[in-house]
DRENDO-1510 file (C-alpha; in Angstrom, 1 decimal, always signed):
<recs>
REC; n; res; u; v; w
REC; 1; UNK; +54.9; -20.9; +54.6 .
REC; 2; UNK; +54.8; -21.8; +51.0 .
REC; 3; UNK; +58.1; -22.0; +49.2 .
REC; 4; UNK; +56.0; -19.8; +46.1 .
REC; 5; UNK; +55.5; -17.0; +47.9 .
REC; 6; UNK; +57.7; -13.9; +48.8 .
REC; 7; UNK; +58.6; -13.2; +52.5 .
REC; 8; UNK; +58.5; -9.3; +53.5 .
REC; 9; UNK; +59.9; -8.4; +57.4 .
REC; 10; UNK; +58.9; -4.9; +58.5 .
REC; 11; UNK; +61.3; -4.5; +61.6 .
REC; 12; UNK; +59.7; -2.3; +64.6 .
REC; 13; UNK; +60.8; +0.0; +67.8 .
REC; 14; UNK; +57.6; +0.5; +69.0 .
REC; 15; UNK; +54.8; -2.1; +69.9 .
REC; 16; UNK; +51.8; +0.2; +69.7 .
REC; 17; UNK; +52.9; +0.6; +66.0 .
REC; 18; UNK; +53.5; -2.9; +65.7 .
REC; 19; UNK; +50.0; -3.6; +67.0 .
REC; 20; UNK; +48.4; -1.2; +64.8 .
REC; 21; UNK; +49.8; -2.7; +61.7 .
REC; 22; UNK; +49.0; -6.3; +62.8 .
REC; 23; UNK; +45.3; -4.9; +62.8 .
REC; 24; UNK; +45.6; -2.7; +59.7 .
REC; 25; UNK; +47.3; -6.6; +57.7 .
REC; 26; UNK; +44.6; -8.0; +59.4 .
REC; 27; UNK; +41.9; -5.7; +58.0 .
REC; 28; UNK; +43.3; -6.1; +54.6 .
REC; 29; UNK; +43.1; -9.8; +54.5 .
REC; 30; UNK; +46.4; -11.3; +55.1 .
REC; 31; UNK; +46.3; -14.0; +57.6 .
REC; 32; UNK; +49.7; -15.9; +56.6 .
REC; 33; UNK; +51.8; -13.2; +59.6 .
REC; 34; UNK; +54.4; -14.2; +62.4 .
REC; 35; UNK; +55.4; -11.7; +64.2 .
REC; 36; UNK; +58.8; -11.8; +66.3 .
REC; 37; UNK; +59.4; -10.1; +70.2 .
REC; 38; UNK; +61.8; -10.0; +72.8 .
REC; 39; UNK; +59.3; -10.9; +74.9 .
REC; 40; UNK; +55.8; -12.0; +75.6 .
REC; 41; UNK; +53.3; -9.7; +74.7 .
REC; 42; UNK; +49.2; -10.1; +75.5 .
REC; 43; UNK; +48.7; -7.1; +73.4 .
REC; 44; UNK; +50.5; -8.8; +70.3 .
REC; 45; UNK; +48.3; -12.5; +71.1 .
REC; 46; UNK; +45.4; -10.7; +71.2 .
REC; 47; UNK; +45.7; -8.8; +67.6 .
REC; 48; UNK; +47.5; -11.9; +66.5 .
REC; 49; UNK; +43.8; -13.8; +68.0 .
REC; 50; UNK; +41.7; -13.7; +64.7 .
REC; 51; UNK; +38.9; -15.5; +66.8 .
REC; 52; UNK; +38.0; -18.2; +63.9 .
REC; 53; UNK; +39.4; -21.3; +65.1 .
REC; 54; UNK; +38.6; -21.8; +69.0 .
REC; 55; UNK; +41.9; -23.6; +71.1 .
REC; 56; UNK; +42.0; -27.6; +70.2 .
REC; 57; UNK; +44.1; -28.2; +73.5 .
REC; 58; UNK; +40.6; -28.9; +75.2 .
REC; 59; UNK; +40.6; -31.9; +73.2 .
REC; 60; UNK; +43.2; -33.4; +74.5 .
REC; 61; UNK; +42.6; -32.4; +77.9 .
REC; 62; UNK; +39.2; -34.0; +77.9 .
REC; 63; UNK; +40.8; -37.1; +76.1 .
REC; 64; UNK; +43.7; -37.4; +78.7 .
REC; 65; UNK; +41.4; -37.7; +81.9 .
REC; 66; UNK; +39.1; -39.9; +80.0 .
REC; 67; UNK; +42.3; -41.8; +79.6 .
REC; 68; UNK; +43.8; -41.4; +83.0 .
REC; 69; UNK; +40.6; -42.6; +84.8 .
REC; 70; UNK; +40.4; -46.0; +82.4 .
REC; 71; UNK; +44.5; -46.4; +84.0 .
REC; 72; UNK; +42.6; -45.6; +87.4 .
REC; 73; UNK; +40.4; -48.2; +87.1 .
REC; 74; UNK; +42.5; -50.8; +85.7 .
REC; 75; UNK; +45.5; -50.0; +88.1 .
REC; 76; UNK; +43.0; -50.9; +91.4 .
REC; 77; UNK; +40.8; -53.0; +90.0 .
REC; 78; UNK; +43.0; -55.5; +88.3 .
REC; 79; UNK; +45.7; -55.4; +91.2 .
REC; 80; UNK; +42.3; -55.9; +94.0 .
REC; 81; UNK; +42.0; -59.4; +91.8 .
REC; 82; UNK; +45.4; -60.3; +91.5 .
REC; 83; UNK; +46.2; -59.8; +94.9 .
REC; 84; UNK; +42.8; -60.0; +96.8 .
REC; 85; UNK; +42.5; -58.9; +100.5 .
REC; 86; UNK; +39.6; -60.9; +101.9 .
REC; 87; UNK; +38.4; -59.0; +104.7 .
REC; 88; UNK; +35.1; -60.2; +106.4 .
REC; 89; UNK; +32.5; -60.2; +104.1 .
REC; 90; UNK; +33.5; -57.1; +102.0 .
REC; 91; UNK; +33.8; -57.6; +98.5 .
REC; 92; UNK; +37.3; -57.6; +96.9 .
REC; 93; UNK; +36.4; -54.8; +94.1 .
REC; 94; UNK; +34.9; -51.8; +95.6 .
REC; 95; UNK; +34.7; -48.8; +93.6 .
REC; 96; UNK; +34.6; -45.6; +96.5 .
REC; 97; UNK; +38.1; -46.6; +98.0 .
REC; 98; UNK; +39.3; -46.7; +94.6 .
REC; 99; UNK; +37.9; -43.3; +93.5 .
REC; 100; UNK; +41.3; -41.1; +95.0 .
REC; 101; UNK; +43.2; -43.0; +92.8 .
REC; 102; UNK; +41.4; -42.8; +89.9 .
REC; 103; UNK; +41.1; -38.9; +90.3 .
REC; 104; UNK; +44.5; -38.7; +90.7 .
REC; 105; UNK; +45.4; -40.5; +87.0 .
REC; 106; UNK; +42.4; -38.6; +85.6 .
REC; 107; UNK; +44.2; -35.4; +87.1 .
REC; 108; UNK; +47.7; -36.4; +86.4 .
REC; 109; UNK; +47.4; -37.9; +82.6 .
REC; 110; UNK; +45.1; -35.0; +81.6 .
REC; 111; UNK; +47.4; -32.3; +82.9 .
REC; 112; UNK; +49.9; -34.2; +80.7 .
REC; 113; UNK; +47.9; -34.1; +77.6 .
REC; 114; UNK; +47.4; -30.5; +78.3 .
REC; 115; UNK; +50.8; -29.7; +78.1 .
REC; 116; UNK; +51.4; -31.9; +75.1 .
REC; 117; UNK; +48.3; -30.1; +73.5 .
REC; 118; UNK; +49.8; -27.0; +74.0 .
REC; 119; UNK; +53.5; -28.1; +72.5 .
REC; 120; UNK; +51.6; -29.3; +69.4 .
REC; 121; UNK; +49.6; -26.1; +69.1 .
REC; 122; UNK; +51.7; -23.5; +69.4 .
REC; 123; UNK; +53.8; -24.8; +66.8 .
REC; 124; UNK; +57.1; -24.2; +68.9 .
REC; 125; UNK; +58.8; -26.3; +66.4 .
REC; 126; UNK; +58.1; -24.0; +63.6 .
REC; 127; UNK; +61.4; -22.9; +62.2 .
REC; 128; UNK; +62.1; -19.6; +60.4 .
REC; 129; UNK; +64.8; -19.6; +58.1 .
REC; 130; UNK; +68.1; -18.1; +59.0 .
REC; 131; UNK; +67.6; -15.5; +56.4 .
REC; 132; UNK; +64.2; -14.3; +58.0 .
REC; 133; UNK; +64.9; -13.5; +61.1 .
REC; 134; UNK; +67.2; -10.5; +62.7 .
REC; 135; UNK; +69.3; -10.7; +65.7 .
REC; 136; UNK; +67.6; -7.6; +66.9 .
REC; 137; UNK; +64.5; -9.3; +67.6 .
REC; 138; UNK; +65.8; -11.1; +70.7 .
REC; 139; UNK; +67.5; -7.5; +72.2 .
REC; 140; UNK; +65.2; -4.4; +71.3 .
REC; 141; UNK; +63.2; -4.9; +68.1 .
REC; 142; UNK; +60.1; -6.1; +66.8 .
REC; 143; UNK; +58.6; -7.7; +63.5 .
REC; 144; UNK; +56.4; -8.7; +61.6 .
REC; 145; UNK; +57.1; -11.6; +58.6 .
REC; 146; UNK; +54.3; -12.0; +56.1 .
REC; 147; UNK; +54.2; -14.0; +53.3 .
REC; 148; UNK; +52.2; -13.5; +50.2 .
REC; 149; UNK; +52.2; -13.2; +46.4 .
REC; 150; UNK; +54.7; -11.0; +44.0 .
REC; 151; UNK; +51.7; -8.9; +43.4 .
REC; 152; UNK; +50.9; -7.7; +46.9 .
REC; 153; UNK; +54.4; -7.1; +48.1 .
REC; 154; UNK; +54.5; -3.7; +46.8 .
REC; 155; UNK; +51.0; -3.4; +48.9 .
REC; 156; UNK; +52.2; -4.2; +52.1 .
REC; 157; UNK; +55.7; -2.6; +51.8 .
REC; 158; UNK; +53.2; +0.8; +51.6 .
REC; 159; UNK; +51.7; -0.5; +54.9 .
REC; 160; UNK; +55.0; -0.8; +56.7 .
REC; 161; UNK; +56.4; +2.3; +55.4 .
REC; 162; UNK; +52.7; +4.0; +56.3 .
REC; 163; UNK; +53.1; +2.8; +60.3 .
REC; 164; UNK; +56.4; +3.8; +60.4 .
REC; 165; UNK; +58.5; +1.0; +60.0 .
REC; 166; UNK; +62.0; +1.3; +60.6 .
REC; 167; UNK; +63.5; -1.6; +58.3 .
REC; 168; UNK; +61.4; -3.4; +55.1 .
REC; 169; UNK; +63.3; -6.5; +54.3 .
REC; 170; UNK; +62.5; -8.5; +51.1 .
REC; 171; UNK; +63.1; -12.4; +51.6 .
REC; 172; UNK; +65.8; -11.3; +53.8 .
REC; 173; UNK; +67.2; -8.4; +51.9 .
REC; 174; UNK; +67.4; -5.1; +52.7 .
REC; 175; UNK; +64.3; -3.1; +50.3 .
REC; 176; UNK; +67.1; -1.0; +49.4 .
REC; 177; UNK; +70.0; -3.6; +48.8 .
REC; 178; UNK; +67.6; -5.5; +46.6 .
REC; 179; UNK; +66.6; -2.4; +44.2 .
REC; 180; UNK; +70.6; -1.6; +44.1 .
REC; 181; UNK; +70.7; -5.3; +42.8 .
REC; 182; UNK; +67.9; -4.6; +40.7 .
REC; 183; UNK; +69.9; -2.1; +39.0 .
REC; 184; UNK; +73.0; -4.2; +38.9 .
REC; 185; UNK; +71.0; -6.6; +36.6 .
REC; 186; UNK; +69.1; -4.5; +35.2 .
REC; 187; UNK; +72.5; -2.6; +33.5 .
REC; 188; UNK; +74.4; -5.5; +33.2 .
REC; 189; UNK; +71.8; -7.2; +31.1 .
REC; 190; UNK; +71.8; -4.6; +28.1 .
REC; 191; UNK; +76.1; -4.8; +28.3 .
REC; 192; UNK; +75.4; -8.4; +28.2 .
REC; 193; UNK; +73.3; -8.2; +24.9 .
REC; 194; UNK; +75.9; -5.7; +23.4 .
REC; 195; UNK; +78.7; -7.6; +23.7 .
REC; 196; UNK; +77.1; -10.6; +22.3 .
REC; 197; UNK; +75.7; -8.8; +19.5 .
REC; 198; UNK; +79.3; -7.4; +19.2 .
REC; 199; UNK; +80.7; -11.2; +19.3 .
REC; 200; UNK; +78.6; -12.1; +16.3 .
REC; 201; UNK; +79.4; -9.0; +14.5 .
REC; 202; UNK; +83.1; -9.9; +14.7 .
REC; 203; UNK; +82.6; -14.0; +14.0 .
REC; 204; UNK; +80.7; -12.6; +10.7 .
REC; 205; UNK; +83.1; -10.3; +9.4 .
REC; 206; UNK; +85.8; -13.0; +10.2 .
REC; 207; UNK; +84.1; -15.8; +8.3 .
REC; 208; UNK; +83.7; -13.0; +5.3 .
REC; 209; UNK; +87.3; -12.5; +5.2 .
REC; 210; UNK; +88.1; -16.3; +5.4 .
REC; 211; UNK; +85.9; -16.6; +2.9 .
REC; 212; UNK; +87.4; -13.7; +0.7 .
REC; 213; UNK; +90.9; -15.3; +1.4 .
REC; 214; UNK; +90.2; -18.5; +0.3 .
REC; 215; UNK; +88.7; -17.3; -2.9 .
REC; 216; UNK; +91.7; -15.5; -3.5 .
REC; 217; UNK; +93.6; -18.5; -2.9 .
REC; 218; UNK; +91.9; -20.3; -5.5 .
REC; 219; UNK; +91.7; -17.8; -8.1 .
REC; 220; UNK; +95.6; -17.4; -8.0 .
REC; 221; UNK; +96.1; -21.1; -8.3 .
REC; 222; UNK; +94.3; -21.3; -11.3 .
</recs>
């Protein structure tokens, strides 16, 4: 997520609501969502799916057999020369007792690319800040964290509320905690103004009366 933009967390009881607003953010045009459960959901992967980018994991599964049969073919073929069994007049490289084993590294390093695929893919290592995320999301909640723009905040807060959102948290405030503060700033920054404006007041009419003084002072002396 870009460190611009403004994170919003609508916090959920249901799923079937939570689905429905996935699909009403994805109507809208927000793709940017991560959406937190207490546990695996197809229902939530599939409106999560937008269906734009196919899996890349077949990559690497195609990649790691190509790979494990090359180890296949080295592994017999180069150990058949190094340590050659002369048998009769059979020739020391043969390929068709060799293909089990080169299955089995095709099998074995391509099932292990799979896996790695799937670790790089799914982003597991994708940390959400401390601020972002609730407790209640790994007991009996659900949510949904998108990030946008200062201008569509106020958009999506009337989807959550619209769907029935039980919580809308603003870069991991409370909506109403963060209008409260609003407030607070709002009020002290007129107070602020006030007593400045009184601070120069004062410092002028002090400098007039120095002044005055100090004309007096002179006068008399003469």
């Amino acid at each position: 997520m870009n460190k611009n933009n403004q994170n919003i967390l609508g916090i959920y009881t249901y799923v079937d609501v939570l689905i429905d607003t996935i699909k009403r953010l994805r109507s809208e045009g927000y793709e940017d969502l991560r959406v937190f459960s207490p546990a695996p959901n197809h229902e939530i992967e599939d409106a999560l799916d937008t269906g734009k980018e196919p899996s890349k994991v077949k990559y690497f599964t195609f990649c790691g057999a190509i790979l494990g049969a090359l180890v296949g073919v080295c592994f017999t073929v180069l150990t058949s020369i190094d340590w050659p069994i002369v048998t009769s007049a059979k020739p020391i490289v043969s390929i068709p007792p060799y293909m089990i084993i080169i299955f089995e590294c095709m099998i074995l390093i391509g099932g292990l690319s799979t896996f790695l695929g799937l670790l790089i893919n799914s982003r597991l290592r994708k940390d959400t800040p401390p601020e972002l995320y609730d407790e209640r999301f790994s007991d009996n909640k659900f949510g949904i964290l998108v990030s946008c723009g200062a201008n569509d905040l106020e958009k999506i807060e009337n989807i959550f509320r619209d769907s029935g959102t039980d919580e809308v948290q603003i870069n991991g405030v409370l909506k109403e905690e963060a209008k409260a503060e609003e407030v607070k700033t709002e009020e002290t920054e007129p107070e602020k103004v006030n007593s400045e404006e009184v601070k120069t007041e004062e410092t002028e009419t002090e400098k007039v009366n120095s002044e005055e003084v100090k004309t007096e002072e002179v006068e008399n002396e003469n």
